[in-house]
Structures are given as structure tokens and as C-alpha cells.
C-alpha atoms as a printed R data frame, in Angstrom:
    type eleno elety resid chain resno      x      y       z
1   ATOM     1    CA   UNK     A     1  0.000  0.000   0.000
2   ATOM     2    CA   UNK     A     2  2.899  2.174   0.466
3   ATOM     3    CA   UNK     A     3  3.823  2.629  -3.213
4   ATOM     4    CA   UNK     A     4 -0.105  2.658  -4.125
5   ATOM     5    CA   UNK     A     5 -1.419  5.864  -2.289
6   ATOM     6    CA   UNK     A     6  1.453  7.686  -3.245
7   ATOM     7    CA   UNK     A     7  1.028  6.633  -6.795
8   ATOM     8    CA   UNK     A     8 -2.385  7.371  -6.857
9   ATOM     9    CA   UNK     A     9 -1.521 10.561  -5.551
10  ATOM    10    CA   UNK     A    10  0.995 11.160  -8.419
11  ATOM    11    CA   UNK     A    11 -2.007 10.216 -10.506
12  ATOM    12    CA   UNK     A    12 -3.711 12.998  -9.640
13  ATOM    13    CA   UNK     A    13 -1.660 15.208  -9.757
14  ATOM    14    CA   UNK     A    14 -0.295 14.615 -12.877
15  ATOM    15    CA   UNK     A    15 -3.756 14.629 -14.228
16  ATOM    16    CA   UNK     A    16 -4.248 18.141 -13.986
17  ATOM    17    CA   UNK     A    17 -1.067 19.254 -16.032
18  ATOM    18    CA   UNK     A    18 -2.903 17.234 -18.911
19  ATOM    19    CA   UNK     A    19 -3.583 19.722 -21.885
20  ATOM    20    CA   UNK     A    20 -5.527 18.913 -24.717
21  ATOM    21    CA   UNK     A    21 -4.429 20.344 -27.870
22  ATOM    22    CA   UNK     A    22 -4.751 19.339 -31.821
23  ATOM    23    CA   UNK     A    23 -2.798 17.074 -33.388
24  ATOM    24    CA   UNK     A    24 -1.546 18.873 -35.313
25  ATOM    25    CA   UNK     A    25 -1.800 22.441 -35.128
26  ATOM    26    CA   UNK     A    26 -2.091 25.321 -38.181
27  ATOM    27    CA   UNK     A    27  1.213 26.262 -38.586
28  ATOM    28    CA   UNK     A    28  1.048 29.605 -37.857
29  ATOM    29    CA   UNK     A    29 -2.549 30.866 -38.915
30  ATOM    30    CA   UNK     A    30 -1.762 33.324 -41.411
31  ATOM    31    CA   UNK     A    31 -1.720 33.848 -45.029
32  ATOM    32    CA   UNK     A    32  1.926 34.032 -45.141
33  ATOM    33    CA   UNK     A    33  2.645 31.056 -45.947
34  ATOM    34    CA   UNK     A    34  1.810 29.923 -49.578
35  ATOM    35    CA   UNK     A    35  0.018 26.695 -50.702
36  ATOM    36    CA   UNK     A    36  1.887 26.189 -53.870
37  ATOM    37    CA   UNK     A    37  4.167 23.405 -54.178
38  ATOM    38    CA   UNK     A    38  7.700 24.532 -54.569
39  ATOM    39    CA   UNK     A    39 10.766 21.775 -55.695
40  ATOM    40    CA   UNK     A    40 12.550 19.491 -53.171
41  ATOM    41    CA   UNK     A    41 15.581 20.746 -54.743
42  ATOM    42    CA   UNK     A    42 15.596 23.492 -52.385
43  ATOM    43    CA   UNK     A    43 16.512 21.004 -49.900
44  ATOM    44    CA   UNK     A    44 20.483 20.670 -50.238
45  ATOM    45    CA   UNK     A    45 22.598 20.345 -47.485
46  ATOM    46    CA   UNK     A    46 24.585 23.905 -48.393
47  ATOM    47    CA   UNK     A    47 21.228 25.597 -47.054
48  ATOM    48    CA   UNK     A    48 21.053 27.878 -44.697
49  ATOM    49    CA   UNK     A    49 17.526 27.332 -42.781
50  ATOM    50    CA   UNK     A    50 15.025 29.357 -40.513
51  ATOM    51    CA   UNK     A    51 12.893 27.546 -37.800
52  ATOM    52    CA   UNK     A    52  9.793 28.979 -36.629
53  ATOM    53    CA   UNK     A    53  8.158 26.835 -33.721
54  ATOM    54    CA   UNK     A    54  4.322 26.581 -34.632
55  ATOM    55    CA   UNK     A    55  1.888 27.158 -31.602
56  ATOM    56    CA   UNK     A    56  0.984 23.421 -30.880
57  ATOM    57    CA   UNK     A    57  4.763 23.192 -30.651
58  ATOM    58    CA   UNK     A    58  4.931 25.797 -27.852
59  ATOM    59    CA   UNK     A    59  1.735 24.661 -26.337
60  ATOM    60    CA   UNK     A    60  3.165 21.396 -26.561
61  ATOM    61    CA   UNK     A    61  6.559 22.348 -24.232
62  ATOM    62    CA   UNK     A    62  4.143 23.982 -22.058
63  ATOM    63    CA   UNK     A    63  2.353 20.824 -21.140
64  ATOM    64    CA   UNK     A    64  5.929 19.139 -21.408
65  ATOM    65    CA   UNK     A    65  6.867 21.627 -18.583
66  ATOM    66    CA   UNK     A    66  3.884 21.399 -16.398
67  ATOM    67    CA   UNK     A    67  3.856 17.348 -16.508
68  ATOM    68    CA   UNK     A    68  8.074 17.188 -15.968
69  ATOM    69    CA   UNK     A    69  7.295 20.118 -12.911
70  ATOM    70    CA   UNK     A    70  4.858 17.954 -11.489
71  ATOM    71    CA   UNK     A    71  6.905 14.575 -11.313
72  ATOM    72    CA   UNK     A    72  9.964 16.595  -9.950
73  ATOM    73    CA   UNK     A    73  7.742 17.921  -7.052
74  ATOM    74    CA   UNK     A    74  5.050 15.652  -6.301
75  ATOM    75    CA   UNK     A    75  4.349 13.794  -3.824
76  ATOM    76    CA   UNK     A    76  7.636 14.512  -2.597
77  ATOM    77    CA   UNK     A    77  9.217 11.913   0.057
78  ATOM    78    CA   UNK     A    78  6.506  9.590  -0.494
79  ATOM    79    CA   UNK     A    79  6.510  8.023  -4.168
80  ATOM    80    CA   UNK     A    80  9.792  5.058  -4.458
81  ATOM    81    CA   UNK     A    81 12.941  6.741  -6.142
82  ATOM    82    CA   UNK     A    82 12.600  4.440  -8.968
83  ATOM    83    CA   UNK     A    83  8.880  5.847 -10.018
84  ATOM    84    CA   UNK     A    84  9.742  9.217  -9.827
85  ATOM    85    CA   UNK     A    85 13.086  9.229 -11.633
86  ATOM    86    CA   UNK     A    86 11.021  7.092 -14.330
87  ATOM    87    CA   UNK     A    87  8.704 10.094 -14.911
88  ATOM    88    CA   UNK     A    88 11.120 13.064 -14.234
89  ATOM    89    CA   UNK     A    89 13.199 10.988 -17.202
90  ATOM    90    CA   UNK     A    90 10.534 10.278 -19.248
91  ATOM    91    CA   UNK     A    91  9.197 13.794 -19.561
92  ATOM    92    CA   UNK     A    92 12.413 15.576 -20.539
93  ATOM    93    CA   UNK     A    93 10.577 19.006 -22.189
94  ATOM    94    CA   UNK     A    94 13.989 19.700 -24.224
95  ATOM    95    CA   UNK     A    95 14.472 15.731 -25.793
96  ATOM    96    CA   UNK     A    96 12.639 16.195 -28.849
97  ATOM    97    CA   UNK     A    97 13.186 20.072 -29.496
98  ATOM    98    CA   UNK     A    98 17.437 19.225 -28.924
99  ATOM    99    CA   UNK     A    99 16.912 16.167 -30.670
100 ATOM   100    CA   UNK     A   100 14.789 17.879 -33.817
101 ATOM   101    CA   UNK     A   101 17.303 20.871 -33.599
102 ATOM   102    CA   UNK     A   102 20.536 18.358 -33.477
103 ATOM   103    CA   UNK     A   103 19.166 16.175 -37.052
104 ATOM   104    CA   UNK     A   104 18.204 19.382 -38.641
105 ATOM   105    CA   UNK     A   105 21.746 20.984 -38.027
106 ATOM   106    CA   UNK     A   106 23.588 17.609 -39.117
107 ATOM   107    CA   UNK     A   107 21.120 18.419 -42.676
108 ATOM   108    CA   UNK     A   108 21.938 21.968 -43.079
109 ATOM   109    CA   UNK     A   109 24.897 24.145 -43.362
110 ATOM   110    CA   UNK     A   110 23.360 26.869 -40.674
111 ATOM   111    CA   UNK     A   111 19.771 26.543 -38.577
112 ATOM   112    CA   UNK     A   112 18.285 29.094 -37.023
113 ATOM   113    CA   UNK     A   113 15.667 29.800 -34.843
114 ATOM   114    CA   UNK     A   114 13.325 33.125 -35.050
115 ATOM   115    CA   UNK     A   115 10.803 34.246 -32.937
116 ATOM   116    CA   UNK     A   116  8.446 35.276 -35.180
117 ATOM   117    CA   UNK     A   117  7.649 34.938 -38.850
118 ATOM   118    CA   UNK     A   118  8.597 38.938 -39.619
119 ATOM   119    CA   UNK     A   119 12.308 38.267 -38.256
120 ATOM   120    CA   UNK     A   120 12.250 35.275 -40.428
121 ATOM   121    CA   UNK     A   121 11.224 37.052 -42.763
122 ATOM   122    CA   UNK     A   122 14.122 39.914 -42.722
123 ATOM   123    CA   UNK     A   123 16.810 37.301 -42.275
124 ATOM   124    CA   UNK     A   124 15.692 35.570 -45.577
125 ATOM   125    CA   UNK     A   125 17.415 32.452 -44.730
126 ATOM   126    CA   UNK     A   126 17.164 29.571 -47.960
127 ATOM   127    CA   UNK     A   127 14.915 27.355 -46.344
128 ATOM   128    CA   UNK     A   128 12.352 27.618 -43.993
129 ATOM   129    CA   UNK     A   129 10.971 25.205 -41.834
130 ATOM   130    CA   UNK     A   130  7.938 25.038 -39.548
131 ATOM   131    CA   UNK     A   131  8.396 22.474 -36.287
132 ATOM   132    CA   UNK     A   132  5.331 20.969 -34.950
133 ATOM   133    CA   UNK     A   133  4.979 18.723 -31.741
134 ATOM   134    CA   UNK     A   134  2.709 17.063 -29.786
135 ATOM   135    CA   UNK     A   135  2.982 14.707 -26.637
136 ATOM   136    CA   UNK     A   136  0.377 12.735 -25.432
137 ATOM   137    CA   UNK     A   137  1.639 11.392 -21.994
138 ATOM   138    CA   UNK     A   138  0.556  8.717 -19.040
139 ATOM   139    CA   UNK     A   139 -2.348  9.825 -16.434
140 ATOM   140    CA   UNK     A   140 -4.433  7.979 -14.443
141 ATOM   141    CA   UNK     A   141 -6.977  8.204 -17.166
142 ATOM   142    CA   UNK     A   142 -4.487  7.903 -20.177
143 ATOM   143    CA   UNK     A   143 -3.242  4.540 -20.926
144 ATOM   144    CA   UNK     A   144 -2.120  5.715 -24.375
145 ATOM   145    CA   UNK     A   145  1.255  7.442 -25.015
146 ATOM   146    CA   UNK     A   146  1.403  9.484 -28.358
147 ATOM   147    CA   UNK     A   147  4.834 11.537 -30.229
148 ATOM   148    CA   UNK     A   148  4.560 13.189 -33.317
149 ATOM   149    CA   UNK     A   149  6.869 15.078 -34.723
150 ATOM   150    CA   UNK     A   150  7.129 17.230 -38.170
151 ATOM   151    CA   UNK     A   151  8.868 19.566 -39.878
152 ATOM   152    CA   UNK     A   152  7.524 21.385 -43.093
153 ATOM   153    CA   UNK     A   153  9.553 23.103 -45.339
154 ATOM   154    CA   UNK     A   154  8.896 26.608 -47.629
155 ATOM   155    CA   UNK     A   155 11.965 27.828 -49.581
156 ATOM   156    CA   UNK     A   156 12.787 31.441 -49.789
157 ATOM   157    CA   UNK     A   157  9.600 32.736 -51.714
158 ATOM   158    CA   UNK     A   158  7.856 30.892 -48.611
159 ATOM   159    CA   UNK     A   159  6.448 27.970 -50.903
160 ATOM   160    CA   UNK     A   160  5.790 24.890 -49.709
161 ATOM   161    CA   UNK     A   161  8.026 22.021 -50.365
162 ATOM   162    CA   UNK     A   162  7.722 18.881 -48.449
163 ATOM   163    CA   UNK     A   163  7.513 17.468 -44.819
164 ATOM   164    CA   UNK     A   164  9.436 15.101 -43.131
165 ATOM   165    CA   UNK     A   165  7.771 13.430 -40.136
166 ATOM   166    CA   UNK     A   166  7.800 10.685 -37.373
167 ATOM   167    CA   UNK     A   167  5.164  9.506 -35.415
168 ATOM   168    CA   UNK     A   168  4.440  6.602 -33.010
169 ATOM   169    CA   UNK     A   169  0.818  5.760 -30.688
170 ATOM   170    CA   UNK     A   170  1.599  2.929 -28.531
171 ATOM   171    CA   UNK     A   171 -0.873  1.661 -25.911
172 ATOM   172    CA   UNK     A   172  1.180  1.042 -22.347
173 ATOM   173    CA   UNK     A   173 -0.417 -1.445 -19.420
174 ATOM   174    CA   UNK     A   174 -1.503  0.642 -16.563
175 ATOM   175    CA   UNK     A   175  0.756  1.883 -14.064
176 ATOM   176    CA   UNK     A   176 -2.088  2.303 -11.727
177 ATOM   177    CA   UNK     A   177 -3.160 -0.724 -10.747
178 ATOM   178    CA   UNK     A   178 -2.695 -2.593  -7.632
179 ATOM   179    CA   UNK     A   179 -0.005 -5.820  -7.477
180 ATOM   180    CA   UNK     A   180  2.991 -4.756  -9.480
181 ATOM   181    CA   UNK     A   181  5.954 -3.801  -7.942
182 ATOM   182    CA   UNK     A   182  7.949 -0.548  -8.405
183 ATOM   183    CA   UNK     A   183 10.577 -1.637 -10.771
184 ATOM   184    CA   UNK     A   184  7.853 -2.871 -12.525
185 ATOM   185    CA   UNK     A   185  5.831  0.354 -12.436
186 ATOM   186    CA   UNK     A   186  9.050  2.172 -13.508
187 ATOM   187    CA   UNK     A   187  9.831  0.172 -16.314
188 ATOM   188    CA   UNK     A   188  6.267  1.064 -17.931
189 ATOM   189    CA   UNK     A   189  6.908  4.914 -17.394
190 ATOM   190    CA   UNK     A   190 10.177  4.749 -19.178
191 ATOM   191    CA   UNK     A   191  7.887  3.637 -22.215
192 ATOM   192    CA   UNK     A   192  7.181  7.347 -22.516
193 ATOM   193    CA   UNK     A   193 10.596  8.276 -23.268
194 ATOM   194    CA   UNK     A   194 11.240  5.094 -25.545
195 ATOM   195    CA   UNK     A   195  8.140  6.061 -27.670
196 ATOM   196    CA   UNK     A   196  9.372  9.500 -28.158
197 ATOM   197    CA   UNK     A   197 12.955  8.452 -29.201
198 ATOM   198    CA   UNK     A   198 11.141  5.919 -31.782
199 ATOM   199    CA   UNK     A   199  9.318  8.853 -33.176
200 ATOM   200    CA   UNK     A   200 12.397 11.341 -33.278
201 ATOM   201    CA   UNK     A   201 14.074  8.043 -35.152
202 ATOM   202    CA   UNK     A   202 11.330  7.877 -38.037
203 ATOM   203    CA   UNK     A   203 11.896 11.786 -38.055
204 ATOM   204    CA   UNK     A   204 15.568 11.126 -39.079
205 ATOM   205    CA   UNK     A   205 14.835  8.671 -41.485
206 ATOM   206    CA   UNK     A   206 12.186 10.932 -43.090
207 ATOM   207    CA   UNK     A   207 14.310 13.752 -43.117
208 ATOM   208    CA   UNK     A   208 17.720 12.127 -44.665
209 ATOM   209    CA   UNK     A   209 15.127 11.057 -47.262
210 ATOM   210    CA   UNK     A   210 14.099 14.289 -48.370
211 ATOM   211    CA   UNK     A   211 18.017 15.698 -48.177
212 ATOM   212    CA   UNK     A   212 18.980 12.739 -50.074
213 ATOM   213    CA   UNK     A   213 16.128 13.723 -52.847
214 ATOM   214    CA   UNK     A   214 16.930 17.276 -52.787
């Protein structure tokens, strides 16, 4: 019962940093961006590139943040090591925006991130790509664990050319219920980080693709 109430506690808690957002957001709800097709010859590895995050990617680090926040702090003293270090690990808000930044840098001769489409816009870089995100993490009513990742490109007219993507849904066996032990219980949190580095994989494999055409 020790590990249980505490758990359940975690539960809880964890359930209210839970944030429900689209799948996958409009990247940036404007009309700047164009809908015409542009070539995947833009995409060469001399480019120099602009990232703009898209707003399901920052409301995305924002749940990221509140979820990691909450394992970190609570139930403090009560919850076994192993549990919490399994979701404090699991939840790392900056693994798949380092990991998205680090495969778009080893594909580009510069990458660059602006705050806003305008200072994009003045830098004029060759290439410019839109990063979307989403998480879908465990709660006590969430069994399913969800990372998708994408990154569409516009060349320099701001003309779209192609996306390259990764994405993996994976159903996990409760951590919740009653008669499994805490390495156990940790094991099945750490899913959440495994399913996220699957995704971020596919990404890579997607992405080298398109380089390779371009």
C-alpha cells in the first residue's frame, strides 16, 4: 500500500497538467505562408535554414513543462525513487526540441531559430521550416502514449516544399493498478521516453530522405 497511495496521488496530480491540444496544429494561422508546391531541390545540405516553432509546438513544451514540474515535485518523500526518476526521465521538455534541432543541423549548413515569422522574414534564410509537436503522456486516465513530430519546409519565396515526419501511438499497461511492484511500475513509465525516441528516429529517417532527394 505504500507505493499505491502515493502513486495514486501522483495520478492525480499529474492529471491536472494534462492539456488537450490538436494534433496537429495550423502552422502559424496566417496567409503568409503559400500553398503552392515549390521543388525538393531546395533542400540541399549547403542551405542555410530558418525555424519557426508553430503554436501546438509551444503549447506542446508547455504541457511538457507542467507534466516534468509535477513529477519533480510531487508527492515529494513519499513516491519510491525508482517511479519518480522514471517520470522526471521520461518527460524531458527539451528531448525532442534538442533532438529535432541536433538532425536538422547535421542536414543543413546553418539553422536558425526566429521568434516570429517577420524576423524570419528579414533574415531571408534559404529554407524555412515550420516544427510541430505534440505529446500525449501517461495519467491515471491515459493509458495511451502518443509523439509526433514534423517539420515542413517553404523555400525562400515561402512555398511549400515537403515534410518530413515521425510519429508513433503505442498503448502502455496501466501503471495504476494494484499488485505490481515498483521496478515494474518504472519500467512502464520509461515507455514514454522510448516512444518519443522511436518517433524522433522515423523523423531522421524521413528527413535524410528528403536531403537525399533534394
Amino acid at each position: 500500500m505504500r507505493t499505491i497511495i502515493p502513486l495514486a496521488l501522483m495520478a492525480l496530480m499529474l492529471g491536472t497538467a494534462v492539456m488537450t491540444t490538436p494534433a496537429m496544429a495550423d502552422e502559424l494561422r496566417t496567409g503568409h505562408l503559400l500553398p503552392l508546391a515549390a521543388s525538393v531541390d531546395s533542400l540541399q545540405r549547403d542551405r542555410s535554414v530558418g525555424v519557426l516553432f508553430s503554436e501546438n509546438t509551444r503549447d506542446n513544451l508547455s504541457y511538457l513543462e507542467r507534466y516534468h514540474a509535477m513529477a519533480l515535485n510531487g508527492a515529494k518523500d513519499a513516491l519510491d525513487g525508482r517511479i519518480r526518476e522514471a517520470f522526471v526521465n521520461s518527460s524531458d521538455p527539451e528531448l525532442a526540441i534538442d533532438w529535432l534541432m541536433n538532425s536538422l543541423q547535421g542536414a543543413f549548413l546553418s539553422v536558425t531559430v526566429y521568434s516570429s515569422l517577420d524576423a524570419l522574414v528579414q533574415a531571408h534564410p534559404d529554407v524555412v521550416v515550420v516544427l510541430d509537436t505534440h505529446n500525449q503522456l501517461l495519467t491515471q486516465r491515459n493509458d495511451r502514449v502518443e509523439a509526433r513530430f514534423a517539420a515542413r519546409f517553404y523555400d525562400a519565396n515561402l512555398q511549400y516544399i515537403a515534410k518530413a515526419e515521425g510519429s508513433v501511438d503505442r498503448q502502455v499497461p496501466s501503471v495504476w493498478v494494484h499488485g505490481k511492484a515498483a521496478p515494474e511500475i518504472a519500467a512502464l513509465i520509461e515507455q514514454q521516453r522510448d516512444i518519443q525516441q522511436d518517433a524522433l528516429k522515423q523523423f531522421d529517417v524521413s528527413l535524410k530522405a528528403l536531403v537525399r532527394a533534394g
